[in-house]
Each structure stands twice: as structure tokens, then as C-alpha cells.
ChimeraX commands (.cxc) that place a marker at each C-alpha (Angstrom):
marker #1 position -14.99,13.82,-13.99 radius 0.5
marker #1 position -13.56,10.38,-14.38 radius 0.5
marker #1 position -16.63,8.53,-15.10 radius 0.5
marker #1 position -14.91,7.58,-18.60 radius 0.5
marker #1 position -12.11,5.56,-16.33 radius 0.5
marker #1 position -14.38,4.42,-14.16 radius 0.5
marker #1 position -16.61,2.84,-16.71 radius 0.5
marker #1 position -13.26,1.28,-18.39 radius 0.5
marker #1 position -13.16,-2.92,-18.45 radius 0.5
marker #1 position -11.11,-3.53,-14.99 radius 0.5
marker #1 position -8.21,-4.91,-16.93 radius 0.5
marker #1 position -7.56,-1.68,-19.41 radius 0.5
marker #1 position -8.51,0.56,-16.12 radius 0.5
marker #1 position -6.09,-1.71,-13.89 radius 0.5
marker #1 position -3.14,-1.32,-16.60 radius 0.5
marker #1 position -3.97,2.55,-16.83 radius 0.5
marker #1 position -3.64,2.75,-12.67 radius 0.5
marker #1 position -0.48,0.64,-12.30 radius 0.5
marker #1 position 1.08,2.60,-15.09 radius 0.5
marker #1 position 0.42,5.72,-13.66 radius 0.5
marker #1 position 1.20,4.55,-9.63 radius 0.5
marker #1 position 4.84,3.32,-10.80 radius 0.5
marker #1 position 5.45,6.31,-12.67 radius 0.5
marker #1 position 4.32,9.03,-10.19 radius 0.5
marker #1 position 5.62,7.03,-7.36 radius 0.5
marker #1 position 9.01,6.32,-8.68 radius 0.5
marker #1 position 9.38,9.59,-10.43 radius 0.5
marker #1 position 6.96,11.92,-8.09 radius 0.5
marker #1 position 4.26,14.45,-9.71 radius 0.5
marker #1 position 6.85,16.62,-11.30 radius 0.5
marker #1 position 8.95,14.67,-13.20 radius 0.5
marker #1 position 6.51,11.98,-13.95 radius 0.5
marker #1 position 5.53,11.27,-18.08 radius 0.5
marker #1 position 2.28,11.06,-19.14 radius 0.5
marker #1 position 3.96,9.49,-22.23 radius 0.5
marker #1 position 5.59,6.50,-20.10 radius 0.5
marker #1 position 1.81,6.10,-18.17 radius 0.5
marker #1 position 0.69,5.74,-21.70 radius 0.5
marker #1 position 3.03,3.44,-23.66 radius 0.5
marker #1 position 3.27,1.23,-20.21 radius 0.5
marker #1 position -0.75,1.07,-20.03 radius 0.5
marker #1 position -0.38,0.03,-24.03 radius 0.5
marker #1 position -2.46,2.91,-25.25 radius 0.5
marker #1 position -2.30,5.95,-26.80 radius 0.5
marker #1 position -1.71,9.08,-25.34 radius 0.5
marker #1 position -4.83,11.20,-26.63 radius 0.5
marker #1 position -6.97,8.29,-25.60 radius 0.5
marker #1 position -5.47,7.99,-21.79 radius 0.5
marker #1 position -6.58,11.92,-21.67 radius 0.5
marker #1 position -9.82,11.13,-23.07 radius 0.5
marker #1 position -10.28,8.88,-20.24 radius 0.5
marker #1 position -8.26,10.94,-17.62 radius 0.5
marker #1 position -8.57,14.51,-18.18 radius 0.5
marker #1 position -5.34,16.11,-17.47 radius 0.5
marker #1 position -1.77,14.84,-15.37 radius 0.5
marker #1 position -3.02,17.16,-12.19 radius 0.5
marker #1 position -6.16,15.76,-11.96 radius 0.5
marker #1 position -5.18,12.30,-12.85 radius 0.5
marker #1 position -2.65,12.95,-10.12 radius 0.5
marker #1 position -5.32,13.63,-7.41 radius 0.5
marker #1 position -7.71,11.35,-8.52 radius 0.5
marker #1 position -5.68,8.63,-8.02 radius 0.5
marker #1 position -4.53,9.43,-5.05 radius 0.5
marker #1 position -8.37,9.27,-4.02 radius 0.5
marker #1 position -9.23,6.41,-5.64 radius 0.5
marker #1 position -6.11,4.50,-3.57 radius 0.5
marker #1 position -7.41,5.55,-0.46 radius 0.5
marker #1 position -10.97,3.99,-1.47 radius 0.5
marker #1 position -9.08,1.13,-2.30 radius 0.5
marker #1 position -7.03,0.96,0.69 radius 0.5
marker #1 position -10.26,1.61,3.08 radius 0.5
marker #1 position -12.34,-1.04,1.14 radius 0.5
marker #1 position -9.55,-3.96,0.70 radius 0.5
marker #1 position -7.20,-3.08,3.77 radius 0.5
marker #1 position -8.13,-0.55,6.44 radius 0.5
marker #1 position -11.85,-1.98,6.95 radius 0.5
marker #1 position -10.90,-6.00,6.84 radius 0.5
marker #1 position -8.74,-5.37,10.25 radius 0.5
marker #1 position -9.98,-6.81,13.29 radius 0.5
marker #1 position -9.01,-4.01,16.02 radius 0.5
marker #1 position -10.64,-6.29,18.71 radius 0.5
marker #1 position -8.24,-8.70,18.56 radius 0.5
marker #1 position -5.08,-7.78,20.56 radius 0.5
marker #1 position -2.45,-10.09,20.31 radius 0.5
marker #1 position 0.13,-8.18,18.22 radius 0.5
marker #1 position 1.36,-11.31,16.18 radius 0.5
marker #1 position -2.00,-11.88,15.12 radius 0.5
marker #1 position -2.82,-8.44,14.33 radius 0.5
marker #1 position 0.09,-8.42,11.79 radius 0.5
marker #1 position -0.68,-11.41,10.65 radius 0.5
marker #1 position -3.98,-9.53,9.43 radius 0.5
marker #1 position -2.64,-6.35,8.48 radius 0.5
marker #1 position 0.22,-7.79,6.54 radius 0.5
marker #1 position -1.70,-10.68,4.40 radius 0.5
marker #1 position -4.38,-7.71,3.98 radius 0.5
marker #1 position -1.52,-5.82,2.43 radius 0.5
marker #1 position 0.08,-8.21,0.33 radius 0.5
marker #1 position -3.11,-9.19,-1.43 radius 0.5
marker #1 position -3.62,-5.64,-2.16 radius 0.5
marker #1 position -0.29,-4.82,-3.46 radius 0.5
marker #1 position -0.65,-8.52,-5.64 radius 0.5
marker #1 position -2.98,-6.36,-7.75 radius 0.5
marker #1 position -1.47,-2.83,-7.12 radius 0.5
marker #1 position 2.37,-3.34,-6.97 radius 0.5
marker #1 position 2.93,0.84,-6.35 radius 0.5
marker #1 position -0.03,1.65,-4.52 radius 0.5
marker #1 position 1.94,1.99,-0.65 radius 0.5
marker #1 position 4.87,3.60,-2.91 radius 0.5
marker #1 position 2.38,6.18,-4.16 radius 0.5
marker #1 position 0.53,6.98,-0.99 radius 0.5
marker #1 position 3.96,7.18,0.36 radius 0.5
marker #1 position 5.66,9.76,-2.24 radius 0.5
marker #1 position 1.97,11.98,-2.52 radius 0.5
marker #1 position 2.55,12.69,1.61 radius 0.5
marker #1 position 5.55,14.13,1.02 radius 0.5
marker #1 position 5.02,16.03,-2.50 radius 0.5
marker #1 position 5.44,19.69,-1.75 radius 0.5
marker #1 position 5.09,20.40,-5.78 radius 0.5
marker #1 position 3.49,23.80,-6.29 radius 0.5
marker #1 position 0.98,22.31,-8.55 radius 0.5
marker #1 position -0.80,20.15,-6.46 radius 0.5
marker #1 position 0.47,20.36,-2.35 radius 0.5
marker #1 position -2.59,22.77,-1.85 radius 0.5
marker #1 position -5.15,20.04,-2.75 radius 0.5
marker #1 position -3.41,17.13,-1.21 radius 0.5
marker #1 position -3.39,19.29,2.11 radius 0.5
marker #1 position -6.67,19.78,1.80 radius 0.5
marker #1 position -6.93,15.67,0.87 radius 0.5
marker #1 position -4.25,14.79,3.91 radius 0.5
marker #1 position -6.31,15.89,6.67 radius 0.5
marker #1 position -9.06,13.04,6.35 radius 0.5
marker #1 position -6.06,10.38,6.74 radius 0.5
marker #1 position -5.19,10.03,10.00 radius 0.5
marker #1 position -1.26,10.65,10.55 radius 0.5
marker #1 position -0.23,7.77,12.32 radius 0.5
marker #1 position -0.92,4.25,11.19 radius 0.5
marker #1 position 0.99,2.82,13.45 radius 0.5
marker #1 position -0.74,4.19,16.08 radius 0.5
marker #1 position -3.97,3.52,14.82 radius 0.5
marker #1 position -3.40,-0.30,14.31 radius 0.5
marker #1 position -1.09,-1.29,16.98 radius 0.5
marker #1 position -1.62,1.26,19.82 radius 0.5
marker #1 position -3.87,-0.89,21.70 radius 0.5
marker #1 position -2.25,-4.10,21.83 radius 0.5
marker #1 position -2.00,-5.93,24.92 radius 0.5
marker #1 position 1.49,-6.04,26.14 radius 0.5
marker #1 position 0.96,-8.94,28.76 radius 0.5
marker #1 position 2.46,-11.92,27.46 radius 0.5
marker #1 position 5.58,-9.77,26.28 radius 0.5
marker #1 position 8.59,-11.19,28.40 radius 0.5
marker #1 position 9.29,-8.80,31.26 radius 0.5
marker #1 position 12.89,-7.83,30.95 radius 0.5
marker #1 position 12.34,-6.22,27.17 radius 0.5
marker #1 position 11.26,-2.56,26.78 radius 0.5
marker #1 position 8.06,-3.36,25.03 radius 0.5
marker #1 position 7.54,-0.60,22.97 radius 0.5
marker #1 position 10.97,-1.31,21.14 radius 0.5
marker #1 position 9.76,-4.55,20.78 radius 0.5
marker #1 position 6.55,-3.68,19.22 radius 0.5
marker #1 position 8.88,-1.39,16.94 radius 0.5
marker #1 position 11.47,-4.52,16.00 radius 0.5
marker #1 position 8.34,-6.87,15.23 radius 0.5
marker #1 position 6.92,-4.26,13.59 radius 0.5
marker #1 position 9.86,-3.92,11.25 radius 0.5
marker #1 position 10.38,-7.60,10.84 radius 0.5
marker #1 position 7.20,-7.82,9.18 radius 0.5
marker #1 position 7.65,-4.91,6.87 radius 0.5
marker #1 position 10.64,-6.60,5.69 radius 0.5
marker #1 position 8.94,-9.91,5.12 radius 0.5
marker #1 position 5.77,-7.94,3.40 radius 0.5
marker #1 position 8.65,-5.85,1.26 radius 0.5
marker #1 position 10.31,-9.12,-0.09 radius 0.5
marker #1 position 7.19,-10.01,-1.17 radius 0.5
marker #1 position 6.45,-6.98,-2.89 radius 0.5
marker #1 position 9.65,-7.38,-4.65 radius 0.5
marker #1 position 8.61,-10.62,-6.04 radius 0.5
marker #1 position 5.15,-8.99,-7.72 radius 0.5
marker #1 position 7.66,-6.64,-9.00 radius 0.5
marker #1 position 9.91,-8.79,-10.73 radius 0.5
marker #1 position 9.65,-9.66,-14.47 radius 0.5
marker #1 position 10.27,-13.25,-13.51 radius 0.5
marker #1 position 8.14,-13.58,-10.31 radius 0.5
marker #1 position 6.40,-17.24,-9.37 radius 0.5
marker #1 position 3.29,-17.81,-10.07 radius 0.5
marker #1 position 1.46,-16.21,-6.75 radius 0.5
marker #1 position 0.76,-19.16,-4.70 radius 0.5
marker #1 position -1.52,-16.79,-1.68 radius 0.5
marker #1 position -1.68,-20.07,1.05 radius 0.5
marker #1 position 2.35,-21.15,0.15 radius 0.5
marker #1 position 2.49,-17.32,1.56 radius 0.5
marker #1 position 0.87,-17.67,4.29 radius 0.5
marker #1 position 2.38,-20.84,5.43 radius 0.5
marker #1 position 5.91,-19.28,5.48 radius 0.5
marker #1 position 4.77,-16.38,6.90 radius 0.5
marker #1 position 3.13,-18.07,9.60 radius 0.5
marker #1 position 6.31,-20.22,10.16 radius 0.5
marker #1 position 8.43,-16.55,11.00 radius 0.5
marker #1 position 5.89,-15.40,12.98 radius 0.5
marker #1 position 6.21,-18.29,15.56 radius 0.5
marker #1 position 10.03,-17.46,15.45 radius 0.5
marker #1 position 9.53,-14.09,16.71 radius 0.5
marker #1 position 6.91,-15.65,19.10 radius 0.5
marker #1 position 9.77,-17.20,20.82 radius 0.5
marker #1 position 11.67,-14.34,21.28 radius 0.5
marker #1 position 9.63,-11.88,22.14 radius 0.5
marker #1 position 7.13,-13.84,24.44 radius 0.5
marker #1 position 7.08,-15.29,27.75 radius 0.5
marker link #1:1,2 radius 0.2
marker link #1:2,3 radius 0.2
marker link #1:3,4 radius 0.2
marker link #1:4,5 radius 0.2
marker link #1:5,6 radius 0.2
marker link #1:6,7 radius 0.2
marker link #1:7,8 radius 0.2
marker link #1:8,9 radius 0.2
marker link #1:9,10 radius 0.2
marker link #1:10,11 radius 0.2
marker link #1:11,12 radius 0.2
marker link #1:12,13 radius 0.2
marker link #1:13,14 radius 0.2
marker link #1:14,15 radius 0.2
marker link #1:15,16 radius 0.2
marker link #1:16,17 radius 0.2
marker link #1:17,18 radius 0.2
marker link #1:18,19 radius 0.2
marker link #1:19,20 radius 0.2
marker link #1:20,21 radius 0.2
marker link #1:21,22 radius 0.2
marker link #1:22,23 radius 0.2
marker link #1:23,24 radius 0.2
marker link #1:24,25 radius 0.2
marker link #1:25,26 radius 0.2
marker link #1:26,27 radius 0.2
marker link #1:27,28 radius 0.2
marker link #1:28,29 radius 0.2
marker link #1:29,30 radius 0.2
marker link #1:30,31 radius 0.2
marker link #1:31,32 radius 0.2
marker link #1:32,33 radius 0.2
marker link #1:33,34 radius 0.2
marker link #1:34,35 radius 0.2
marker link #1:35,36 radius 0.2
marker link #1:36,37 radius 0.2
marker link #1:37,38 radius 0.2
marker link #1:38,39 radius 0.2
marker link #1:39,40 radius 0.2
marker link #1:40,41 radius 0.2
marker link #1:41,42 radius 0.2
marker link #1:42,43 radius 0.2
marker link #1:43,44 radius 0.2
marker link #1:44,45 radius 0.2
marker link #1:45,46 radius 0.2
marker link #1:46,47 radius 0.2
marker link #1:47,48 radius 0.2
marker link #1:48,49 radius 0.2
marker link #1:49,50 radius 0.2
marker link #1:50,51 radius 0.2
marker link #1:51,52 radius 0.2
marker link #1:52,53 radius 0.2
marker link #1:53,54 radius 0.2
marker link #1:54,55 radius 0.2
marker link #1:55,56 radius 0.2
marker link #1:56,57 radius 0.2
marker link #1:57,58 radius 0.2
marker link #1:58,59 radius 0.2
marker link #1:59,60 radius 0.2
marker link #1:60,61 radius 0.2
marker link #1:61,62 radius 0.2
marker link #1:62,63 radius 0.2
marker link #1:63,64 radius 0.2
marker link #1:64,65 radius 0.2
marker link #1:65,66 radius 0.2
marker link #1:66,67 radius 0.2
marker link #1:67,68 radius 0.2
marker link #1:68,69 radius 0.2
marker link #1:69,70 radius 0.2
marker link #1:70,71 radius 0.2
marker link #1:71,72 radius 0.2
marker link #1:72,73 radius 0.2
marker link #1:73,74 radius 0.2
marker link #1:74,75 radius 0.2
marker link #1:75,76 radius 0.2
marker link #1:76,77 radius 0.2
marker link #1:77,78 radius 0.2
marker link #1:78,79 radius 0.2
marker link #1:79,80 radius 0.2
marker link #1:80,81 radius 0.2
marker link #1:81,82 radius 0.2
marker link #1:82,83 radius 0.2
marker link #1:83,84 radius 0.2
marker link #1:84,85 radius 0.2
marker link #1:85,86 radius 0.2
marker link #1:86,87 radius 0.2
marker link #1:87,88 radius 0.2
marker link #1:88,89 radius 0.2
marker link #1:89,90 radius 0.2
marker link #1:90,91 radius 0.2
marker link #1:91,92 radius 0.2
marker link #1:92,93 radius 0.2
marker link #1:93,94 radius 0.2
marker link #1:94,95 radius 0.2
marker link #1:95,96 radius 0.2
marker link #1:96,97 radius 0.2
marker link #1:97,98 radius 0.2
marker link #1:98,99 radius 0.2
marker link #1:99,100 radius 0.2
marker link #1:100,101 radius 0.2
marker link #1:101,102 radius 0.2
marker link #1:102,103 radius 0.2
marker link #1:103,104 radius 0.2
marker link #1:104,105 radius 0.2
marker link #1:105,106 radius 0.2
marker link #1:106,107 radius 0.2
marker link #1:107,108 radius 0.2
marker link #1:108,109 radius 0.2
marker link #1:109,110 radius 0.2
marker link #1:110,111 radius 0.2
marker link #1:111,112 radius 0.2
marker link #1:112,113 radius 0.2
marker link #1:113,114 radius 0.2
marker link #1:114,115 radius 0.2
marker link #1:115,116 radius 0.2
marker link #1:116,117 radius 0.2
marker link #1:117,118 radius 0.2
marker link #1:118,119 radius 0.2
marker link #1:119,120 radius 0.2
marker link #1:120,121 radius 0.2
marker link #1:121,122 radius 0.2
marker link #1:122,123 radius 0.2
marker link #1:123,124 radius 0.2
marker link #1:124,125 radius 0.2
marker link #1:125,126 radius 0.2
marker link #1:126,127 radius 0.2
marker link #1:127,128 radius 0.2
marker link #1:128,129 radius 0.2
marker link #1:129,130 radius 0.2
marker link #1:130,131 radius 0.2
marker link #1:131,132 radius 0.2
marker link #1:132,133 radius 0.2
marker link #1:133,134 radius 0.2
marker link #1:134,135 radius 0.2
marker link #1:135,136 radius 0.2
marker link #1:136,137 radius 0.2
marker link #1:137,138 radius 0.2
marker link #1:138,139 radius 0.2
marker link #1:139,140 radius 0.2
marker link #1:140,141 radius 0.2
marker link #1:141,142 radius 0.2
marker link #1:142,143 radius 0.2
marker link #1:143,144 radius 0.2
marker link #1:144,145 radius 0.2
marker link #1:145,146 radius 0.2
marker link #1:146,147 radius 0.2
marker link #1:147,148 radius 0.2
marker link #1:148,149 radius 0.2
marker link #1:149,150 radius 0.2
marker link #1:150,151 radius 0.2
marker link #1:151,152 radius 0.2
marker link #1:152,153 radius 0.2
marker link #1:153,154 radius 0.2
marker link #1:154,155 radius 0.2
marker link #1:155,156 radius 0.2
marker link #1:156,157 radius 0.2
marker link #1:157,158 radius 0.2
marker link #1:158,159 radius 0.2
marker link #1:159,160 radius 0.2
marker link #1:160,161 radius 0.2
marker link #1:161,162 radius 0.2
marker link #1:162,163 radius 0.2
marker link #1:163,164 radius 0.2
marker link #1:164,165 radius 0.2
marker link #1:165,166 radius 0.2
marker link #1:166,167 radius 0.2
marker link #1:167,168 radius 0.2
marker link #1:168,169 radius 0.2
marker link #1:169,170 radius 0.2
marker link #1:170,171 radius 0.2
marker link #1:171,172 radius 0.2
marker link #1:172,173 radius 0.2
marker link #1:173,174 radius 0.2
marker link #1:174,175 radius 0.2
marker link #1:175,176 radius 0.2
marker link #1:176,177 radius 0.2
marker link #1:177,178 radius 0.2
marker link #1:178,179 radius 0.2
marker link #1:179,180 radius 0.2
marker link #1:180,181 radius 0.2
marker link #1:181,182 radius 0.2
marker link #1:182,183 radius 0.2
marker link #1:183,184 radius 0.2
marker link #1:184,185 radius 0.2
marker link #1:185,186 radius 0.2
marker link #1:186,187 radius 0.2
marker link #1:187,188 radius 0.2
marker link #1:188,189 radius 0.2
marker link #1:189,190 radius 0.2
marker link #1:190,191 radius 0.2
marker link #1:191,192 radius 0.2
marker link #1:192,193 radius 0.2
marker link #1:193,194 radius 0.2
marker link #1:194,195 radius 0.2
marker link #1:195,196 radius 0.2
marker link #1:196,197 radius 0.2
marker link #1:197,198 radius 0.2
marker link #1:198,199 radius 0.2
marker link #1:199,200 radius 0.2
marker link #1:200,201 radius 0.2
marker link #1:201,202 radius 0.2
marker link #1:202,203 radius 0.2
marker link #1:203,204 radius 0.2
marker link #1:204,205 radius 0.2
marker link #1:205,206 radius 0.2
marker link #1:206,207 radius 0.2
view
């Protein structure tokens, strides 16, 4: 059905997708404009339909198409065998900010598609929500080994602080690709500083 899109030069299909994922995911499927995804992707509107069908099945297209993107750039580029919990967010976060470098909206989108209950579209994301797995914080730090944690702290509130910690750091970021005036993205200056917090929360948290 969207062979058209798919067969679109990555940087017209990239500004179509980001255009749509900021719209749908700051607006949600309801209110969202198909004329703002089309002025913002700097085309017209009868063409973005000739390449996208219709705003439902745009909708749950790209809400597919995400979670190939997320599976293929993020979820299958973790190492679950490693253990340490810094070190598995060090993974899981540079994983993420490289993806959201090139899709600003995509973690927004996922985000406001799980809890869409529009009438339009909640009976085929249902059908779509039950090959993601619920919980991905269970899934990627579940299994971490809790050994070196310092033994007066409840550990599993300290897996939940670190946890948070980094989502701040990885939302800053995020705020930066956002920005009309962001720097120049400098991937290693990233993970320098990032590194740098990382030991600080090695301090407090280990032994």
C-alpha cells in the first residue's frame, strides 16, 4: 500500500515522516492536520496522499514502520548479556539518541499511539499493541546484576533513580535536535559528557 513512500528518495520520505510524527504526536490522531504534515514536509497536499493513501492509514503505517525502525536501529543493537546496569544504559541511551538525531518525534509518537483510544483507529492499534511487549523496562533492565550496588540502598529504587537520571540526560538531548538553533551534532562530544555523569552516579550508587 505504501510502496509509493517507500520508493521516495530518503530525504523527501524522511521530511514526510518527521512531519507527520510531530504532528500526530504533539496533536494525537484526532486533531492532527494533514495540511500541517504537508506544508511542514514542503509538499503539496494531493501529492503527500498520492504517496500516503489516507490520514488512518498513514496513521498506522507509521506507527509500523517506527517499530521496524526502533527493532532495526535500537531494540536489536542492545547487548542483554552484559549486566552491569551503567553500561547497559550507556547502550540503550546512545542507541536512542542516534535514533531520535534522525527522528526527533519518533519515542513521542510511540508514546501518544499507546494511549490513543480514538474510535477510528484503537481497534487496529490493539490488534498492533499486542506484538510489543508492555514493559521495556523490564525487558532491558530486569536482569541486571545487583552485586556491586552498595548494601544499605533498596536496589530496585536505585535502578528506578538511575534509570530516570538517564532519561533526563537522553531528554536534554532531544531538546537540542529539537531546537531551531541546535549545535552542530558532535555524536563522540556526546558521549564524552555522558560518560563523565555516568561515573558520577557510579559513585553513588556503587560500592
Amino acid at each position: 500500500m505504501f510502496s509509493k513512500f517507500l520508493s521516495l528518495e530518503p530525504e523527501r520520505r524522511n521530511a514526510i515522516l518527521n512531519a507527520a510524527l510531530r504532528e500526530f504526536a504533539s496533536k494525537g490522531f484526532d486533531d492532527a492536520s494533514t495540511n500541517v504534515i504537508a506544508k511542514e514536509s514542503g509538499i503539496s497536499k494531493p501529492l503527500m496522499f498520492h504517496y500516503v493513501n489516507n490520514k488512518k492509514d498513514f496513521f498506522l503505517f507509521l506507527y509500523d514502520y517506527c517499530l521496524d525502525i526502533l527493532e532495526r536501529e535500537y531494540f536489536d543493537r542492545i547487548d542483554l548479556h552484559e549486566k552491569d546496569i551503567f553500561e547497559r544504559l550507556r547502550q540503550t541511551c546512545l542507541l536512542k539518541i542516534q535514533v531520535m538525531q534522525k527522528y526527533p518525534w519518533i519515542f513521542d509518537f510511540i508514546r501518544v499511539v499507546v494511549f490513543t483510544d480514538s474510535d477510528e483507529v484503537k481497534d487496529e492499534l490493539k490488534k498492533r499493541r499486542k506484538m510489543v511487549e508492555a514493559s521495556i523496562f523490564e525487558r532491558f533492565y530486569g536482569d541486571i546484576d545487583t552485586s556491586r550496588f552498595r548494601s544499605e540502598l533498596d536496589v530496585e529504587k536505585a535502578k528506578q533513580l538511575i534509570f530516570w537520571a538517564v532519561s533526563g540526560y537522553a531528554g536534554e538531548i532531544l531538546e537540542q535536535f529539537r531546537s531551531n538553533d541546535a549545535p552542530a551534532y558532535d555524536f563522540e562530544k556526546i558521549r564524552a559528557e555522558f560518560d563523565d555523569y555516568l561515573n558520577e552516579l557510579r559513585k553513588t550508587y556503587y560500592k
